[in-house]
N, C-alpha and C positions, 0 to 999 in steps of 0.2 A: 342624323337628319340632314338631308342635305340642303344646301340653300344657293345655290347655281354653285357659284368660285369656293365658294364657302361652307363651311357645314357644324350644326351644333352635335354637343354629345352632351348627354346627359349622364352624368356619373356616381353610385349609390355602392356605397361600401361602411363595415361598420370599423374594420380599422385596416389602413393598407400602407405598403413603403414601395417607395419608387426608386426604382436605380436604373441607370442605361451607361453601361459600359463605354469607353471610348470606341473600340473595337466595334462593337453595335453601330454607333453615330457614323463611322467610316463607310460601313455595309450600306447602311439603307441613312439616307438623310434628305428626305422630302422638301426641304427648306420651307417650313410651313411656323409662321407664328402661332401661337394658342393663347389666347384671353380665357382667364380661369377666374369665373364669378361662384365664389362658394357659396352654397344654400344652406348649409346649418355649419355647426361645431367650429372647429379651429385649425387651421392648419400651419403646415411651418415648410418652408421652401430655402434650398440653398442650390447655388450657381455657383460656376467659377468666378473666385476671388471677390463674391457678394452673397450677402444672408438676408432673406427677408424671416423679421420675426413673426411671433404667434397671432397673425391677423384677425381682425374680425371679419364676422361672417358678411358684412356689407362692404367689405372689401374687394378688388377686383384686381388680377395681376397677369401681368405679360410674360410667356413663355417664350424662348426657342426650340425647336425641333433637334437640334445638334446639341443641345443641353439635358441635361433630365428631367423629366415632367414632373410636376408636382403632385404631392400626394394627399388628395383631400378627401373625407369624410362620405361629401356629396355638393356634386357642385354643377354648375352647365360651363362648360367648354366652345369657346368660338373660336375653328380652326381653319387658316386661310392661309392663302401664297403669299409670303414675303412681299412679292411686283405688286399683289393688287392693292400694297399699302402704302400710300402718294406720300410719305417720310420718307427723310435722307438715311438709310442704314445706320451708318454712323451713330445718328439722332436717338434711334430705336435702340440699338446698342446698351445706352447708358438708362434706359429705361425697364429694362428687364429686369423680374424678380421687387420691380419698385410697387407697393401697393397705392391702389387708387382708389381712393372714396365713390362708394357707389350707391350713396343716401342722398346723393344734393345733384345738381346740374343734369348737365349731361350724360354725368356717370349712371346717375338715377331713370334716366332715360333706357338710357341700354339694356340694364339691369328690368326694368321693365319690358322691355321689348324679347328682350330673349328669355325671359319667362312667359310671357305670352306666346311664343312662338311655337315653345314648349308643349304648352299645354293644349293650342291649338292648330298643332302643326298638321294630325292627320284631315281637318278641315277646308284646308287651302288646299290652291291648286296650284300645280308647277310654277308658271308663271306667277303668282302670289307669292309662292316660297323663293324665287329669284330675287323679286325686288325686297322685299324683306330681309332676305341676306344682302343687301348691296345698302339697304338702309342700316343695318346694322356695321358693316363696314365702315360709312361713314359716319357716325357716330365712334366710331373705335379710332378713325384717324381723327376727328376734333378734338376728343380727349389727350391721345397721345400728344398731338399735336402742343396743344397749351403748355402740358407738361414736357414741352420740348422746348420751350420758348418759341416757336416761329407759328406760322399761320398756314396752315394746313390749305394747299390748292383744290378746294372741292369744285365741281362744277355747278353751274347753279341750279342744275334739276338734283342735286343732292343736297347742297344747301335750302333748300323749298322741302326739301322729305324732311329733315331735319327740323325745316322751322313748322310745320304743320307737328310734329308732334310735342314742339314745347307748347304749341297753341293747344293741342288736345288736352296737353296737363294741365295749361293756366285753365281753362274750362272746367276742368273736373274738379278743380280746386275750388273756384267762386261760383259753381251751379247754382247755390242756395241766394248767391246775391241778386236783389232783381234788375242792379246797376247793369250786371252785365251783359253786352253787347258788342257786337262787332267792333263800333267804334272803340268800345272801351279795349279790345283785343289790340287794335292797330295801336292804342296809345303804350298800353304795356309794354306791348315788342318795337317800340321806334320806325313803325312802318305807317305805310298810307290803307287808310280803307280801301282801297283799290286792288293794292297790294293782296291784302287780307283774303278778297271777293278770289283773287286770283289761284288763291292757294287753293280754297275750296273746291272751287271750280274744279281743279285735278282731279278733286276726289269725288266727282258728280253731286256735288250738293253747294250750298251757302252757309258761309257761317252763322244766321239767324237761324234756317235748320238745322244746323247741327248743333248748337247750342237745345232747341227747344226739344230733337231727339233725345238727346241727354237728360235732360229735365224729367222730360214724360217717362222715359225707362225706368229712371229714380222713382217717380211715384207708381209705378207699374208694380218695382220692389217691396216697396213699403204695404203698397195694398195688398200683399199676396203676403206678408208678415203676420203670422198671430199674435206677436207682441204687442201689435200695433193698430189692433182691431178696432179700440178703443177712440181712436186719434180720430179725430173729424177729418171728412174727405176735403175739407178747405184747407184745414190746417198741415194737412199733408203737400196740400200744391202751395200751400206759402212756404213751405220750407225748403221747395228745391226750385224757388224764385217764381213763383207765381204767386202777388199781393193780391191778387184780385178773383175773388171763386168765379164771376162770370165770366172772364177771359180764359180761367185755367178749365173752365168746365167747356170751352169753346174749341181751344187747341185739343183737349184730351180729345173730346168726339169726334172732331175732325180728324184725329191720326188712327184711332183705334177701332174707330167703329160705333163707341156706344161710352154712355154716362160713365165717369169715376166711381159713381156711387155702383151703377149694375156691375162694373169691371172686377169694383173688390166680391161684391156678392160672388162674382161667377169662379172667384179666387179662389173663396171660401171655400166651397164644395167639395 
């Protein structure tokens, strides 16, 4: 899948072994890192004069092109040119073969994001799949970066991708709270409301919409659930932060067209 400089592979095997010759690496050596995020089972990687053990599967780890690929189960693959990665070589060097948590932070970012890309790749469009690869990019040198000790030189329209989508997570996360708010966004991340308005902005909206998009797709879900039939149309908009039925029966109509109550009926059918 290609993603401009960059490109995912998606990898699906039920058992395989990796070798690449020295001989091989002389012939053809693209000078291309590879980020290997495994998607199930277990894998085991060795490099020269380094071993990484039997990782878990939310673990994510750094290849060379001039070394031998790793041999995993199934996994996604993020494979790029050495230049486009703003680290000192050297730095990357000692990072290879090293596993990196890909349940928390930023790792957990990535690991989302290139699943998502995955799954939604035949839907974008070229230009979509460029900046997405360059968001993933950066995200791959923050990480690296940290675990390198130094401060990775991003510019600041990558550091603004980057901070828009720790903002998407804190959102997804506190949906259900009715605290939450723009303001409340800007105090989480140590930024100014201003700030905040600015990120959106890029993305043709406001954080008040896009928060309250969120909100209403969650109960869009829920009413189209048969599990869930049962649940009052209130109690539904108070659990993805709407306290109040007359506000939430306000925003619903105004986005969708028509009552919670007619939306789940017309669910139903």
């Amino acid at each position: 899948m290609p993603l401009g400089v960059a490109e995912l592979l998606e990898l699906t095997c039920e058992l395989c072994r990796s070798e690449r010759a020295p001989q091989l690496v002389r012939q053809s050596n693209p000078e291309l890192y590879q980020l290997v995020c495994p998607l199930s089972g277990r894998r085991r990687a060795e490099r020269a004069h380094a071993r990484a053990g039997a990782g878990e599967p939310r673990e994510m780890v750094l290849f060379d092109s001039s070394l031998p690929p790793p041999a995993v189960p199934g996994a996604l693959v993020l494979r790029f040119p050495k230049q486009s990665l703003r680290l000192a070589p050297q730095r990357v060097t000692q990072l290879l073969a090293v596993p990196f948590p890909a349940w928390t932070g930023c790792g957990r970012l990535l690991s989302q994001l290139l699943t998502g890309i995955a799954d939604e790749y035949a839907h974008c469009s070229p230009p979509e799949l460029i900046q997405l690869g360059q968001t993933a990019l950066d995200l791959t040198t923050v990480i690296l970066g940290r675990h390198a000790y130094q401060d990775p030189e991003l510019p600041s329209e990558s550091r603004r991708r980057i901070l828009y989508l720790r903002i998407a997570t804190f959102v997804d996360r506190y949906l259900g709270d009715p605290a939450l708010s723009p303001a409340a966004i800007a105090a989480a991340h140590g930024i100014s409301l201003r700030y905040v308005q600015r990120i959106f902005q890029e993305h043709s909206t406001t954080a008040a919409a896009f928060i309250r998009e969120q909100r209403l797709a969650r109960c869009r879900r829920d009413f189209a659930d048969p599990a869930l039939r049962d649940v009052p149309v209130h109690a539904i908009g108070a659990r993805w932060g709407f306290p109040r039925a007359s506000d939430f029966n306000r925003a619903f109509k105004t986005t969708v067209g028509m009552s919670p109550g007619r939306y789940r009926e017309s669910a139903g059918r």
